[in-house]
C-alpha positions as CSV (number, residue, x, y, z in Angstrom):
1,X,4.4,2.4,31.1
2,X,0.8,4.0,30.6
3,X,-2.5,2.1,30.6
4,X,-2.5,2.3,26.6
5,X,0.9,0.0,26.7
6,X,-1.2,-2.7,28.5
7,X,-3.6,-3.3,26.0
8,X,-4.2,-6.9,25.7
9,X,-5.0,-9.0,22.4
10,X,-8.5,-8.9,23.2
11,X,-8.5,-5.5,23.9
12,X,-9.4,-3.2,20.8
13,X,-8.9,0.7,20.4
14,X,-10.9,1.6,17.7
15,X,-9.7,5.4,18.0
16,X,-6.0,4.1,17.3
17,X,-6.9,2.0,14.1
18,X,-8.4,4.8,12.6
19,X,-5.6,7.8,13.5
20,X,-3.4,5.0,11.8
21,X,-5.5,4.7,8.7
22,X,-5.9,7.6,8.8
23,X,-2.1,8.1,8.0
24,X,-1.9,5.5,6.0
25,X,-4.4,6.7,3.3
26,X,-2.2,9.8,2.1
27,X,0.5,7.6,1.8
28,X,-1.3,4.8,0.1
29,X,-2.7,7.6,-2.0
30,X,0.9,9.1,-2.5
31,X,2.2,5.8,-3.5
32,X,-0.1,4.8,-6.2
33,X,0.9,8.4,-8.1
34,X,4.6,7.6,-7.9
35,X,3.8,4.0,-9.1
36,X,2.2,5.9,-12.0
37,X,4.9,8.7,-12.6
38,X,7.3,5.5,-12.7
39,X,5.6,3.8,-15.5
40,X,5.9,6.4,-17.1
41,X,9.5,7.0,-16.7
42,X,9.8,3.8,-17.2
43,X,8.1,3.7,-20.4
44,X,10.2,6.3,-22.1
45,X,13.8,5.5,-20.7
46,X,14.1,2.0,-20.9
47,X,15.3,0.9,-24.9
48,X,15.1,-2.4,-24.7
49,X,10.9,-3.5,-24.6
50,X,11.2,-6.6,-23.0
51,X,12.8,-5.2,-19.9
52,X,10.0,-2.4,-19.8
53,X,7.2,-4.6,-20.3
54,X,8.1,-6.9,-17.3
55,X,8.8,-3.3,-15.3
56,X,5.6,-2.4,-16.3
57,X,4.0,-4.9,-15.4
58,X,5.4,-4.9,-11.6
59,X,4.7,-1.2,-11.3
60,X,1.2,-1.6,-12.9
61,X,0.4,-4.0,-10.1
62,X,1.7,-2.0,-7.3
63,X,-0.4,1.0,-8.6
64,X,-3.7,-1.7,-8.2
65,X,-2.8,-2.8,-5.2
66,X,-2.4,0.5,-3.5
67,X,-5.5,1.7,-5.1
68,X,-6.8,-1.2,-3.4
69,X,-5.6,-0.2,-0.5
70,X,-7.0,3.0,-0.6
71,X,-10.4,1.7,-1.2
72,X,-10.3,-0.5,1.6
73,X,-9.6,2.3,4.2
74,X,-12.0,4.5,3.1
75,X,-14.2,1.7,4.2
76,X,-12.7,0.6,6.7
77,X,-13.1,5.1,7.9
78,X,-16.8,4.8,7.0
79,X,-18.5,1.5,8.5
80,X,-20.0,1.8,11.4
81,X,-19.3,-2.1,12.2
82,X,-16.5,-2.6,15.1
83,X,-15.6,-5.7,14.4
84,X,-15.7,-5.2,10.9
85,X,-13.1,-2.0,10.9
86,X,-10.9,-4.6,12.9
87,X,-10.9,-6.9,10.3
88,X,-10.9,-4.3,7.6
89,X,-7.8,-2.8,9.5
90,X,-6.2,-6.2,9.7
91,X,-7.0,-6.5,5.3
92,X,-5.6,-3.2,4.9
93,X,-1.8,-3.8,6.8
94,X,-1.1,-6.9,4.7
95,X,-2.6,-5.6,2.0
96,X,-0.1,-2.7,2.5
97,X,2.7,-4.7,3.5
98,X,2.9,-6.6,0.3
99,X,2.4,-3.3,-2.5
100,X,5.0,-2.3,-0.5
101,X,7.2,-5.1,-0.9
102,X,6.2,-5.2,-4.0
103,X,7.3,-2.2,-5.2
104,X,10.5,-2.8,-3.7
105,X,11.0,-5.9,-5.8
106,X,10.0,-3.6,-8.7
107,X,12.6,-0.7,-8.0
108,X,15.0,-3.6,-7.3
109,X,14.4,-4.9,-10.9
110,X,14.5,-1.6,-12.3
111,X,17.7,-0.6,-10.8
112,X,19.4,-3.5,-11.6
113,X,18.6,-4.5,-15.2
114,X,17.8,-1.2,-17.2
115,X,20.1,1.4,-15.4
């Protein structure tokens, strides 16, 4: 075990948090697009319009909320508050953690009822 593993809850490693968001913001970045290019599959492969409107929808959302996303690590990168990038940092994960949960409810629905 090195001294990093025994970082306590009160403890803060600013350095880490922003290698992480660091990460995270291609991928945010990456994810909006594909919710995009899906919309627009989705737009042209599905026949029946109530099933793409409700797809829509869900992948419309999930492109917000990563954009979001992305918006909130930019400034969570820039300020030049600690406390604030913790807090910021902790915005950003659930923030995260749902368009990404909620893109898999999407894909879900899209797998299922128009393929």
């Amino acid at each position: 075990m090195t001294e990093r593993d025994n970082i306590g809850p009160e403890e803060y490693d600013p350095q880490r948090d922003r290698d992480v968001l660091l990460r995270l913001l291609s991928v945010t970045a990456s994810l909006a697009g594909l919710c995009i290019a899906a919309l627009g599959f989705v737009e042209y492969s599905s026949p029946d319009a109530t099933l793409r409107t409700f797809a829509d929808e869900l992948i419309a959302i999930d492109a917000f909320i990563f954009v979001i996303c992305v918006y909130l690590i930019l400034w969570a990168l820039r300020t030049p508050s600690l406390r604030r990038a913790r807090l910021l940092a902790r915005a950003i994960n659930a923030t995260f953690l749902f368009a990404l949960t909620t893109m898999l409810l999407s894909a879900t629905y899209i797998v299922y009822w128009i393929f």
